[in-house]
Each structure stands twice: as structure tokens, then as C-alpha cells.
C-alpha positions, -999 to 999 in steps of 0.1 A, spaced: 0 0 0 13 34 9 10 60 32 -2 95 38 19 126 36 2 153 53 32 176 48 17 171 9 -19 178 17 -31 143 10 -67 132 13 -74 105 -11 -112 103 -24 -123 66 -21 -161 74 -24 -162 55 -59 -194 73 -66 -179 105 -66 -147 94 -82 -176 85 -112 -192 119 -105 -161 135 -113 -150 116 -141 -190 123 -159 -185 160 -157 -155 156 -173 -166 138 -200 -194 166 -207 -173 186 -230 -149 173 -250 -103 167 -254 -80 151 -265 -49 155 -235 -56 153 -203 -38 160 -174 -43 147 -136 -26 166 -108 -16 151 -79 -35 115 -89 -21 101 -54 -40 70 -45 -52 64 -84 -90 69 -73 -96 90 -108 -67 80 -125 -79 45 -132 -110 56 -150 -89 87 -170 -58 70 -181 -81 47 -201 -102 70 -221 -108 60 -253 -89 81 -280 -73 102 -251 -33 109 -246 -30 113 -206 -7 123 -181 -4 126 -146 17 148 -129 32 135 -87 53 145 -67 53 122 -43 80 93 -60 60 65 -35 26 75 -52 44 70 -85 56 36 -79 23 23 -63 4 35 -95 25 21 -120 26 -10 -100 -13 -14 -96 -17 4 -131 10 -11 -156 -6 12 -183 2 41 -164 43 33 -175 56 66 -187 26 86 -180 32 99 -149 58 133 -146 77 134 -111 74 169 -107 59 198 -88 30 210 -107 40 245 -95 76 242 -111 64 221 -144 62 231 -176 38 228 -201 29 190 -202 14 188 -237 19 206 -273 -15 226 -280 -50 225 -262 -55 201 -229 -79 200 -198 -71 194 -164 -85 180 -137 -80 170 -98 -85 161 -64 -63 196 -57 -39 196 -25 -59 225 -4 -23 237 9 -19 248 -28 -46 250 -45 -46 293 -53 -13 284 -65 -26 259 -90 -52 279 -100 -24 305 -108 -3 277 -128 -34 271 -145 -36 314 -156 -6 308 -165 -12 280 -193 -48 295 -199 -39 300 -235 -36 259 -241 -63 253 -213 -96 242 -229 -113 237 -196 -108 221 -160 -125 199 -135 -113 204 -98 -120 196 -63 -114 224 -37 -116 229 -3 -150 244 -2 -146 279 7 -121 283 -21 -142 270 -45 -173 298 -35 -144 322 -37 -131 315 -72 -176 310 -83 -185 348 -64 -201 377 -78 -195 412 -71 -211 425 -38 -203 390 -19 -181 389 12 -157 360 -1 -155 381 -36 -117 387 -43 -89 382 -59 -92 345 -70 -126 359 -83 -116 385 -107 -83 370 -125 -101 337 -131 -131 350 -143 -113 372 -162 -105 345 -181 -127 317 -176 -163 309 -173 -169 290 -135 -193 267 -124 -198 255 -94 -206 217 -101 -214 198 -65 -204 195 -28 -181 168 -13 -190 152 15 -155 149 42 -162 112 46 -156 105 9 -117 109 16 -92 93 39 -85 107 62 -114 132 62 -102 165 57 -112 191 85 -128 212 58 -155 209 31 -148 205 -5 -167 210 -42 -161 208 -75 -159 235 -100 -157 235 -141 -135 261 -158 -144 270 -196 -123 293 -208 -143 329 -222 -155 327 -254 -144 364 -261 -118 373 -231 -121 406 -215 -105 434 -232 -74 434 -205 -42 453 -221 -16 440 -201 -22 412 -177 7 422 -156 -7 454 -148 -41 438 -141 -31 412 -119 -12 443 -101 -48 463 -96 -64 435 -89 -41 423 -58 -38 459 -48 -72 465 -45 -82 441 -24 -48 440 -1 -68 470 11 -106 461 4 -120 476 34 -106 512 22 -123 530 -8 -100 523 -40 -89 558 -42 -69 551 -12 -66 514 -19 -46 520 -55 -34 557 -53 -1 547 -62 -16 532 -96 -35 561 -111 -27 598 -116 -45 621 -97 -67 637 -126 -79 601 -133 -87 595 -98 -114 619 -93 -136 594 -113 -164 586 -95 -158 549 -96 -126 552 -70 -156 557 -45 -160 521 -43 -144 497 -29 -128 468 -50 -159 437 -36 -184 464 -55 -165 461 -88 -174 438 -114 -145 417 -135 -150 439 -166 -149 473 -140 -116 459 -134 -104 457 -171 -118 489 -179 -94 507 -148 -67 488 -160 -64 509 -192 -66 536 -170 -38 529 -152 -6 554 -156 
């Protein structure tokens, strides 16, 4: 068997009719590359790396994980990168999904590799620890509304799928968990440099209890920040508010 690394954020789902949940809403759009992070115990991978007419890869960093799937999955031989997901690089050439039972203690940080690739990401499928997954679904207006909000909306469509119950995974985590889909935009938000946008964005809400005149001063001159707008305060702005300050920006 093997054993649990909590230093690696492992809960393994075993509910099998969740692992099927999971794998359906996959299957309700369509790829051709797929790849799993963190596919630990092998829970999804054994239903994924056997998709008809699909190349797959897995990407582990624990090396005991590795050699426990190859060694229950012989198919899996070659398929699975020992790597970081945070440090990897691109794992295919051209489009690919990915999907995931997610390591809570790094999931932002996924979601940001995943920005990262968004121009070869054709959707996602990935479980959360609940109240990060409500974060990354929330509208304008809502308390958990923020920065995980407004760059992945920016660029993607959300959708909060379903709730995971904590005694589908050993050991149950301590927190709740859901799944959410990722479609990328159909026609992306006008942004005109996503440096400077991911900038305003983090500002903003560093400071979300001041008014964004004080919040992002430093961004804007002070002509431009008479606007009317910098009376809010970044939870009242919409994602597209956001793009339309950003090429305002000095």
C-alpha cells in the first residue's frame, strides 16, 4: 500500500461514486490531452488514463505514489511526470484539460499555474476545499469576492458543479470541499496587459476595506482618480470594472 503525507496535503477520495461523479463532468465537454494533478491514490486516474482516444498524463510528486500507481496500473508506465505542478512546464503541445482532487495547501497556487497556461487550457474539472471553490464562483457584492474571483473570471467561465461530502476521503479532511468547471471565455475581456491587471487587482483588495482611491493611489494619476468609480471599494467592482481601470492605469 502506501502512506499519507500530510506535509503534501493528501486526502485520497475513495467514495467510488464521486470518483464517477467526477469523471462524468469531465466527459461533458470534449479533449484530446488530459492531465491529472496530484493522482495520489489512483482513485480518478484508473477511469482517466483509459479514455478512449485520449493521450494522458499525470503529474506526482510524491515518488512513492508514483511507484504504487504504475505498480497497480502497468498502463500508467511513462505517463506519470515526477514533478511539482507548481515548477512544471507545459505538459502537452496545443489545447488540454485538467482535472484533480487539488492539495488544499496549494490550490490558489494551482489555480495560478493554471492562468498561467490558460492560453492551451480548454477547460478544468477540480475539487477544492469548499470555501475556495465559492471564492473562485462569487459575484460582485459578496463577502468572499476577491482576488481569485476576478483573474479567473477574467479569463474563464466558473461553475460551481457539487459538494463533497468529508467522509468521501481518507483521512477526512477538517474542511469541506466541491467541484468547479472552468471553460475558458469565449471572447476574453479586453485586458491590455495582464501584468498590470493582476497588479490592480491584488492591490485593490490587499486594502478592500478602504475605498479604491486610497486602496490604488499609487496606480492612477490624480486627474484620473477623481472618477467617481474610485468611491468604491474593490468587492463592489465587477470583473470587466476591473479591465476597464486597468487601461486607466498610468
Amino acid at each position: 500500500m502506501y502512506t499519507l503525507k500530510k506535509s503534501l496535503g493528501q486526502h485520497f477520495l475513495r467514495d467510488e461514486n464521486m470518483v464517477l461523479r467526477i469523471v462524468a463532468a469531465l466527459q461533458e465537454r470534449p479533449f484530446r490531452q488530459l492531465l491529472e494533478v496530484g493522482p495520489g491514490g489512483g482513485a480518478l486516474t484508473k477511469h482517466l488514463f483509459q479514455l478512449p482516444g485520449i493521450e494522458f498524463k499525470a503529474i506526482e510528486l510524491d515518488e512513492e505514489k508514483i511507484r504504487f500507481l504504475e505498480k497497480n496500473w502497468p498502463g500508467l508506465e511513462g505517463k506519470i511526470i515526477h514533478r511539482n505542478i507548481l515548477d512544471a512546464d507545459r505538459p502537452f503541445t496545443g489545447k488540454f484539460t485538467v482535472v484533480g482532487n487539488f492539495p488544499y495547501n496549494i490550490s490558489s497556487q494551482i489555480l495560478f499555474k493554471i492562468l498561467d497556461w490558460k492560453e492551451d487550457i480548454e477547460g478544468m474539472v477540480g475539487m477544492f476545499q469548499k470555501e475556495v471553490a465559492q471564492r473562485i464562483a462569487s459575484k460582485p457584492g459578496n463577502k468572499v469576492y476577491g482576488i481569485l474571483s476576478v483573474l479567473v473570471q477574467a479569463f474563464f467561465e466558473v461553475t460551481y458543479l457539487f459538494e463533497v461530502h468529508e467522509q468521501c476521503f481518507t483521512p477526512p479532511p477538517k474542511v469541506k470541499s466541491a467541484v468547479i468547471r472552468l471553460t475558458p471565455k469565449t471572447e476574453p475581456l479586453p485586458v491590455g496587459n495582464e501584468k498590470r491587471f493582476f497588479l490592480l487587482v491584488k492591490t485593490a483588495f490587499h486594502q478592500r476595506r478602504k475605498t479604491l482611491r486610497n486602496a490604488v493611489r499609487n496606480l492612477f494619476d490624480e486627474e484620473t482618480l477623481k472618477n467617481p468609480v474610485f468611491n468604491k471599494r474593490a468587492e463592489q467592482l465587477s470583473v470587466a470594472d476591473f479591465a476597464a481601470l486597468e487601461l486607466m492605469m498610468k
